[in-house]
C-alpha positions as CSV (number, residue, x, y, z in Angstrom):
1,X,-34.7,1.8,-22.3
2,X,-32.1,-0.8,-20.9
3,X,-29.0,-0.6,-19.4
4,X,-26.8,1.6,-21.8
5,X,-29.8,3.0,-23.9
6,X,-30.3,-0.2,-25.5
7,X,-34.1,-0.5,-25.7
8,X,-35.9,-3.6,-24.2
9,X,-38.4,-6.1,-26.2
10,X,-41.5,-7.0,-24.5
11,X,-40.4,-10.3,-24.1
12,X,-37.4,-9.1,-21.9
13,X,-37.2,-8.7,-18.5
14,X,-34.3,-6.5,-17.2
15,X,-34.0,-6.9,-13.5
16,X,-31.5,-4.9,-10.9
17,X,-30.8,-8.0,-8.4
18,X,-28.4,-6.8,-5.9
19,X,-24.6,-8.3,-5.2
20,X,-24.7,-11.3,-2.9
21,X,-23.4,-10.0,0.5
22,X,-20.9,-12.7,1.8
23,X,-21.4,-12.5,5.8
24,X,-18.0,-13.2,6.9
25,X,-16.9,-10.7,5.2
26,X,-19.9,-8.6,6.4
27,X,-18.4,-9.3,9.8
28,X,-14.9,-7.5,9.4
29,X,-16.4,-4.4,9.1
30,X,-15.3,-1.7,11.2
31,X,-11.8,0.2,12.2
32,X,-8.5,-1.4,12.6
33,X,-5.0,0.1,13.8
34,X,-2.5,-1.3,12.4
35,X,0.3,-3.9,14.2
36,X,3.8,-2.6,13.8
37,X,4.9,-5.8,15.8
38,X,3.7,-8.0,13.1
39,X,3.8,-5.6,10.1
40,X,6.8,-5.1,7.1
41,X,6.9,-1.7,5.0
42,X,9.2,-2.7,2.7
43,X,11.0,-1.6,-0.6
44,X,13.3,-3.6,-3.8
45,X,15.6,-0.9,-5.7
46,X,17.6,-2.2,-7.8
47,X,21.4,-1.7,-7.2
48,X,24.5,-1.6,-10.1
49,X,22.2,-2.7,-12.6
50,X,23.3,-6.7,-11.3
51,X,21.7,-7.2,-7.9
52,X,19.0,-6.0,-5.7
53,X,18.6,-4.0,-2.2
54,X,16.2,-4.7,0.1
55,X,14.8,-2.4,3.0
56,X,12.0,-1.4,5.6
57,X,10.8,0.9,7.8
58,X,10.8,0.3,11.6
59,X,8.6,3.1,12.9
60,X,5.0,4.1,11.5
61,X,1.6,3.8,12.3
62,X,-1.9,3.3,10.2
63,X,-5.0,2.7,10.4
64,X,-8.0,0.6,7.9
65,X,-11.7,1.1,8.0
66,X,-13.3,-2.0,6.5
67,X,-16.6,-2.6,5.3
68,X,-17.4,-6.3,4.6
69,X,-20.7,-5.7,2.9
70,X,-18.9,-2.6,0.6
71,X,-15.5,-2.6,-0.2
72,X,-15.3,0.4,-2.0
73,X,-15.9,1.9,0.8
74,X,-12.9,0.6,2.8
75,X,-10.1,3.5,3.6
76,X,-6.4,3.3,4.8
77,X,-3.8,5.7,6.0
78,X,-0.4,4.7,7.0
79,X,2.0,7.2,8.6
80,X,6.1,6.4,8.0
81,X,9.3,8.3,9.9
82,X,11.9,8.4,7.0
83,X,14.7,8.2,9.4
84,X,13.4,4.4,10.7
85,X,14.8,3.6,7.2
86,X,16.8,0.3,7.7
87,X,18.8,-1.6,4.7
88,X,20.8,-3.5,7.1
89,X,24.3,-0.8,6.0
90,X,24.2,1.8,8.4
91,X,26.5,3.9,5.7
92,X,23.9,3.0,3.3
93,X,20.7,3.9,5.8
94,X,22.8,7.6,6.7
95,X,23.1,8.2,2.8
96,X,19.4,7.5,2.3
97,X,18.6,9.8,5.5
98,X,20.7,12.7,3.5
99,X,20.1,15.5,0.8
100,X,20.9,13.3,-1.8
101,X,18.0,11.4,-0.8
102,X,15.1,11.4,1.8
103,X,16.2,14.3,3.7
104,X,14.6,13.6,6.8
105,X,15.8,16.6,9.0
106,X,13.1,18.4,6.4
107,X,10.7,15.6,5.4
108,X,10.4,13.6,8.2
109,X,7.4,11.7,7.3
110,X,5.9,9.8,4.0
111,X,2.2,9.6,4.1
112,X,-0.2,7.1,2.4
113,X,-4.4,8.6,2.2
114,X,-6.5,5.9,0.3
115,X,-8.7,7.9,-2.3
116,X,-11.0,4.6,-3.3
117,X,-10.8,0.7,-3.0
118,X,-12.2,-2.0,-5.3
119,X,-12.9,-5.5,-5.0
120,X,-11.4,-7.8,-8.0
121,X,-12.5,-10.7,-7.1
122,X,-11.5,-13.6,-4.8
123,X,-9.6,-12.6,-2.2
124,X,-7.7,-9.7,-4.2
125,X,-8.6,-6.3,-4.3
126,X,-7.1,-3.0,-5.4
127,X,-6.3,0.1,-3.5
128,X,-5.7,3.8,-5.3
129,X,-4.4,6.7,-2.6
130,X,-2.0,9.6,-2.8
131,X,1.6,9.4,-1.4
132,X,3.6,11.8,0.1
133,X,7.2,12.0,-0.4
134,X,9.6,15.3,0.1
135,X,6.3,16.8,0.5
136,X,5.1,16.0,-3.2
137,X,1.7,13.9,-3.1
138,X,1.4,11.7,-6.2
139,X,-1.6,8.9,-6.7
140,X,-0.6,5.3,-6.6
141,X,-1.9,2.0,-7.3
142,X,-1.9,-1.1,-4.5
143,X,-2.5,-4.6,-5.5
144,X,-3.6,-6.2,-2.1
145,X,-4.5,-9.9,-1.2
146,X,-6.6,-10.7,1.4
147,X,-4.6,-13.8,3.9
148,X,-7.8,-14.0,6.2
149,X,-9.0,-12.9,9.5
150,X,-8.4,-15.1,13.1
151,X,-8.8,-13.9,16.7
152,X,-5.0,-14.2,18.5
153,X,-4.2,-16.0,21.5
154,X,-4.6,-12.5,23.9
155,X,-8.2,-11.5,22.1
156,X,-7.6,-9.2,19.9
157,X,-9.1,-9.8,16.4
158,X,-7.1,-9.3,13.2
159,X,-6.8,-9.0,9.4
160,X,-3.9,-9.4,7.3
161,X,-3.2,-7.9,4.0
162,X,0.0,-8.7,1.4
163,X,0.3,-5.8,-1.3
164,X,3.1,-4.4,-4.0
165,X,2.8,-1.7,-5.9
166,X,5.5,-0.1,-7.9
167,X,7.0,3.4,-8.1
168,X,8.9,5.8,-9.9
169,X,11.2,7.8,-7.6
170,X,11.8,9.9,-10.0
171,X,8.5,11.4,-10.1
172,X,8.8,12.2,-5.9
173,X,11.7,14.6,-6.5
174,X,14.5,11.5,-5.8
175,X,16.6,12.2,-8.5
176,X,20.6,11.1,-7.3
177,X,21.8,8.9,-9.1
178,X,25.6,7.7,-10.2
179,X,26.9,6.5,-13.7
180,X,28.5,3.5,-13.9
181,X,31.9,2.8,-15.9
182,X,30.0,-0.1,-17.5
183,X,26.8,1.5,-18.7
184,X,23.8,2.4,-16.6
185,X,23.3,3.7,-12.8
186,X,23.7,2.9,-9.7
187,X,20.2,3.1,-8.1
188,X,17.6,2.1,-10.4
189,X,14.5,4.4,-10.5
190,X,12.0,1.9,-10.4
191,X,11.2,0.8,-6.8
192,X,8.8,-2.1,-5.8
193,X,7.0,-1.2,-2.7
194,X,5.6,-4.4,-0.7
195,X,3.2,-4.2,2.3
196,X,2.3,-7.0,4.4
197,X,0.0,-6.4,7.0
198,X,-1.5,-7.1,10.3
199,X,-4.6,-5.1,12.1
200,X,-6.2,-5.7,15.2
201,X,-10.1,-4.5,15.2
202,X,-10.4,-1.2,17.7
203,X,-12.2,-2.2,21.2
């Protein structure tokens, strides 16, 4: 029997050749803390139905195990303090910090755990994991491009990633929300998550 069930002919010859192992990529493998210096944990909500609010984290800490020669069986964990939240309003960042939203004096920390990793060809791969938010833990799906690998001017080596991945609030337990005289809401449920990356390999 073939691949499937399907049975063979004697004429055919079914083979299991193994994937082609590209050794610079082979090379990467190993474990890398991520570079908050040189990092961005960032978010898009849409605001009043008409414009859109951009914001980051400033403090958090992660860390990727890469394997060049198996990508599947690449990991990442991040680790984020809710009350770095930074919009560029502080009245904006203290409402986010509150009850209505993140509260941080309870939940002070939104973790990301990788539960598998696939290549998709190219320099793009994809990257499923449960987040933590308000102490629910979800699963979520990361789109991630790979911008290369290139030792820095002090030795270290590093990677760098770019990935989105979008989100409904909604389904963490962030439910405020305020009607507006014109149709619709203030804070669209719908957030876009973006992640762009820089680790340095571990000594």
């Amino acid at each position: 029997m073939g691949i499937f069930g399907r049975k063979t002919t004697d004429t055919e010859t079914v083979a299991a050749a193994p994937a082609a192992v590209n050794p610079e990529l082979a090379a990467l493998t190993g474990e890398y803390t991520i570079d908050p210096s040189h990092t961005t944990i960032g978010f898009t909500a849409r605001h009043a139905m008409v414009t859109n609010v951009k914001g980051k984290f400033l403090d958090f800490s992660g860390a990727l195990h890469l394997d060049g020669t198996d990508p599947a069986r690449s990991t990442a964990s991040l680790d984020v303090k809710m009350d770095s939240i930074d919009t560029g309003s502080a009245d904006r960042d203290g409402h986010l910090r509150s009850a209505d939203f993140f509260r941080t004096d309870e939940f002070p920390t939104m973790t990301f755990r990788s539960t598998g990793a696939q290549a998709l060809g190219g320099d793009d791969y994809r990257i499923t994991g449960d987040l933590t938010i308000l102490g629910t833990t979800r699963p979520i799906t990361i789109d991630l491009e790979f911008n290369g690998a290139a030792r820095d001017p002090f030795g270290n080596e590093r990677v760098g990633f770019e990935g989105k991945a979008e989100i409904l609030r909604s389904e963490w337990g962030l439910t405020w929300n305020a009607a507006l005289e014109t149709g619709g809401v203030l804070v669209s449920d719908k957030i876009r998550l973006n992640f762009d990356v820089s680790a340095i390999r571990n000594a």
